[in-house]
C-alpha positions in Angstrom: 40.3 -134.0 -295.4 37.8 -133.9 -298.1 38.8 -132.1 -301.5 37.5 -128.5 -301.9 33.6 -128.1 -303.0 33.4 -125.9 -305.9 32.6 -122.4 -305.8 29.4 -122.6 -307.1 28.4 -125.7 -304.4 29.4 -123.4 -301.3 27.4 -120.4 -302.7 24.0 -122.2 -303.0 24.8 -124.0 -299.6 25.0 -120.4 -298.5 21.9 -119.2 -300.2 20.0 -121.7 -298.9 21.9 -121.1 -295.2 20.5 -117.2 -295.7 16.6 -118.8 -296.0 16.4 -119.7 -292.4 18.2 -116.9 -291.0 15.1 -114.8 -289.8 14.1 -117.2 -287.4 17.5 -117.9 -286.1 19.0 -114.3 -286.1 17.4 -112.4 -282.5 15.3 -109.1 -283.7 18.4 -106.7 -283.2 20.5 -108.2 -285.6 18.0 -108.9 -288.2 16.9 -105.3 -288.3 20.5 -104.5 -289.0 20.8 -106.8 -291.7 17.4 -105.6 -293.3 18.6 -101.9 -293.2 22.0 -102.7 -294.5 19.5 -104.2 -297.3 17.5 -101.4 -297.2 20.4 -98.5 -297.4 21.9 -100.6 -300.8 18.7 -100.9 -302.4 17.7 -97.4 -302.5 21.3 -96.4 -304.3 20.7 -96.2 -308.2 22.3 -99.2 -310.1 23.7 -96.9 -312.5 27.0 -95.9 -310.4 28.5 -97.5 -308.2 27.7 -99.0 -304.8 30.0 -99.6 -302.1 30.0 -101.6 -299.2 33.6 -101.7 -296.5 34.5 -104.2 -294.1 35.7 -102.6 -291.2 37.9 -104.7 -288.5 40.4 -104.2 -286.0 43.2 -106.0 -288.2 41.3 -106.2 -291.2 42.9 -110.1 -291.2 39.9 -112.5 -290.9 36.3 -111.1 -290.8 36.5 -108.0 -292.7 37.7 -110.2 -295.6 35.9 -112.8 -295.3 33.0 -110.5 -295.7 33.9 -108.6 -298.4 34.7 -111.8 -300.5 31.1 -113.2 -299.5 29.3 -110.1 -300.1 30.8 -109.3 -303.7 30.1 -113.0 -304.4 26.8 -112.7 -302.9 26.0 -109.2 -305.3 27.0 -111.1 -308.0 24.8 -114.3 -307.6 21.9 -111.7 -307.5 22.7 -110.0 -310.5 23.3 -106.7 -308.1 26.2 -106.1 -310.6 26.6 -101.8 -309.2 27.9 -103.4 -305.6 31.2 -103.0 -305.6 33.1 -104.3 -301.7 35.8 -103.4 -300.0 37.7 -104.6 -296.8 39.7 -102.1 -294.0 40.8 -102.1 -290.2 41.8 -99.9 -288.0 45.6 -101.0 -288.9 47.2 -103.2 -291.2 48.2 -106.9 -290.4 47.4 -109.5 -293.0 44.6 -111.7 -294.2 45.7 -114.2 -292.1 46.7 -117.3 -293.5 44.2 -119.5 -291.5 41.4 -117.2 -293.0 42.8 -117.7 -296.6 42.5 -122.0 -296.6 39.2 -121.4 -295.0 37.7 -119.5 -298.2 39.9 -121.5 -300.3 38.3 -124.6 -298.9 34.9 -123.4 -299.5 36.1 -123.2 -302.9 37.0 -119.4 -303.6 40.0 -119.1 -305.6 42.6 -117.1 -303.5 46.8 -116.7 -305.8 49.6 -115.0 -303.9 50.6 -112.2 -305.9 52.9 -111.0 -303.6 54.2 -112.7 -300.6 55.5 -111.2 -297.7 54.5 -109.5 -294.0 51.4 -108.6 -295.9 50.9 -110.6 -298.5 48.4 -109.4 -302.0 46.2 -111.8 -303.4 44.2 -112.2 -306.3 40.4 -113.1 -305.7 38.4 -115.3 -308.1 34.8 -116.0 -308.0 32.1 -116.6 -310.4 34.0 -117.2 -313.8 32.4 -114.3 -315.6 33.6 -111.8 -312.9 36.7 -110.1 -313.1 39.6 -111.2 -310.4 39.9 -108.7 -307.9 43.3 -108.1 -305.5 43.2 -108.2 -301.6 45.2 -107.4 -299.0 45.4 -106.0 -295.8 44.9 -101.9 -295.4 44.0 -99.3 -292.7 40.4 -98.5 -294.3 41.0 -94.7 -294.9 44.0 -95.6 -297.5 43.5 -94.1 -300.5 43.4 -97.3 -302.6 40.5 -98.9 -300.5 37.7 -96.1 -300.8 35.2 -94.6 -302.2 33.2 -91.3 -300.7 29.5 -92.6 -299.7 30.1 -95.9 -299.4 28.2 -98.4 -296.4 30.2 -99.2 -293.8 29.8 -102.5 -291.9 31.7 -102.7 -288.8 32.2 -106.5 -288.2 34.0 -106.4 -285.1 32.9 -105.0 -281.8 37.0 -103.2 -281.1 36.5 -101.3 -284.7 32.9 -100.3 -284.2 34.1 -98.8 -280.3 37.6 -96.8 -282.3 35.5 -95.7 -285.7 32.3 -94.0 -284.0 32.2 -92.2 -287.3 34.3 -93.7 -290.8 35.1 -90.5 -292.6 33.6 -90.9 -296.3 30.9 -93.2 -295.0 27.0 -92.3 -296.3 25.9 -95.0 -293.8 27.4 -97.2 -290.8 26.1 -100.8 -289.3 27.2 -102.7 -286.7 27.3 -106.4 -287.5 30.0 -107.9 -285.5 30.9 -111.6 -285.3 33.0 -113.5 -282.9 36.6 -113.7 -284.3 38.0 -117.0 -285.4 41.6 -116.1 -284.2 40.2 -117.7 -280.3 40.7 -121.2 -281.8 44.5 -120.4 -282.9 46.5 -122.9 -282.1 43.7 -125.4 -281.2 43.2 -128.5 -282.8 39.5 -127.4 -283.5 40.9 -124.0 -285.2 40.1 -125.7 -288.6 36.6 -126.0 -287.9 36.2 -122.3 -286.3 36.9 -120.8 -289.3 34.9 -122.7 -291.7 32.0 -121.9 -288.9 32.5 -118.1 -289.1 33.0 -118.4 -292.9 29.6 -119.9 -293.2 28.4 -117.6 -290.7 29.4 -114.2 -292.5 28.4 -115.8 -295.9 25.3 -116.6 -295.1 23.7 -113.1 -293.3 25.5 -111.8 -296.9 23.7 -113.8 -299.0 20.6 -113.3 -296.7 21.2 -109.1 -297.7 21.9 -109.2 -301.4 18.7 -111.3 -301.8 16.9 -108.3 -299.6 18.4 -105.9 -302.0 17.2 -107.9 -305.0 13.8 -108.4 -304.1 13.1 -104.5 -303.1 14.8 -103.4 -306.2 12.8 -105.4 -308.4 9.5 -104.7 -306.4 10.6 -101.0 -307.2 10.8 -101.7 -310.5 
C-alpha cells in the first residue's frame, strides 16, 4: 500500500474533483448542491453557520461529510461554517471509515476507545482540532438551533421528515460503503465514497465563496 498523501495533496485533488462536477452530477442533484450553496451564503459571516450530517448510524457518511465539509470551509476562507455530524442512533464512526480519511491524509487520535470510540480531528494546521464521535443528532452537545441539515442517506431522510432546530433540510444521499464489508474490494469502496462526498463539498464551499464575494 502506498504511504498516506498529505492533507493538503488530497484537498486540492478534491478541489480540482469539485471542477467537473456539473457535467457529471444529473440536474436534480446539482440543484441540491447549489441550494445547499445558496442557503450558507446568504447567512451573515459574523455568527455562526452550521451545517449537520444526518445518517442512519451516523458511522461512515455523515462523518465523512462533516470532516470534508469543515475542511472544505476552511480552504475557502468560509471561516463562520462550523459542521456537525448525527444519525438517527448512535453506533460508531466505523473503523473502516476512520483509515479511509486517515489515508487521504486527515489526522484522526483515539481519545477514547471503546463501543464508541471519540476522536480528535486535525486538518489544516492553523485550525483548531475538533472531537468526533458517534451521537443521535438531537443530543445536546451536537447542535445548534438554525443550522442546515444534509441528510446523506436515503433511511435518515425517510425517519427525519423534519430535524427539529433545522432552518433548512437537503437531501444528498450517497450509496453507503458498509456493502463492500467484508470484501476484498472494501478498501477501495471507501476511498471511492470518501472522494465522492469530498468532492460535491468542495464543489459547495467554492459556491458559497464566490456568491459571498460577488455580494460583497
Amino acid at each position: 500500500m502506498s504511504s498516506t498523501p498529505p492533507l493538503e495533496f488530497t484537498l486540492q485533488r478534491l478541489h480540482e474533483l469539485s471542477e467537473s462536477l456539473p457535467g457529471q452530477l444529473d440536474s436534480n442533484r446539482l440543484d441540491e448542491l447549489n441550494a445547499l450553496a445558496t442557503w450558507l451564503s446568504e447567512q451573515s459571516m459574523d455568527e455562526p453557520t452550521d451545517v449537520m450530517f444526518i445518517c442512519t448510524h451516523n458511522s461512515r457518511r455523515s462523518h465523512m461529510g462533516q470532516i470534508w465539509a469543515q475542511a472544505a470551509a476552511w480552504y475557502f476562507e468560509q471561516n463562520d461554517i462550523r459542521t456537525f455530524s448525527g444519525g438517527t442512533e448512535a453506533t460508531a464512526f466505523h473503523p473502516r471509515a476512520v483509515e479511509a480519511m486517515r489515508n487521504l491524509g486527515v489526522r484522526i487520535a483515539v481519545l477514547d476507545s471503546g463501543v464508541n470510540p471519540r476522536y480528535a480531528i486535525q486538518l489544516q494546521d492553523e485550525y483548531p482540532a475538533f472531537e468526533a464521535l458517534s451521537q443521535v443528532h438531537t443530543e445536546l452537545s451536537n447542535r445548534a438551533i438554525g443550522f442546515a441539515a444534509v441528510m446523506t442517506c436515503d433511511e435518515a431522510n425517510g425517519a427525519c421528515p423534519i430535524v427539529e432546530g433545522a432552518s433548512a433540510r437537503f437531501v444528498l444521499p450517497y450509496l453507503d460503503p458498509k456493502v463492500s464489508d467484508g470484501t476484498d474490494v472494501a478498501e477501495e469502496t471507501y476511498r471511492t465514497r470518501a472522494l465522492e462526498i469530498g468532492a460535491e463539498c468542495f464543489f459547495v464551499m467554492k459556491q458559497v465563496a464566490m456568491r459571498r464575494a460577488e455580494r460583497g
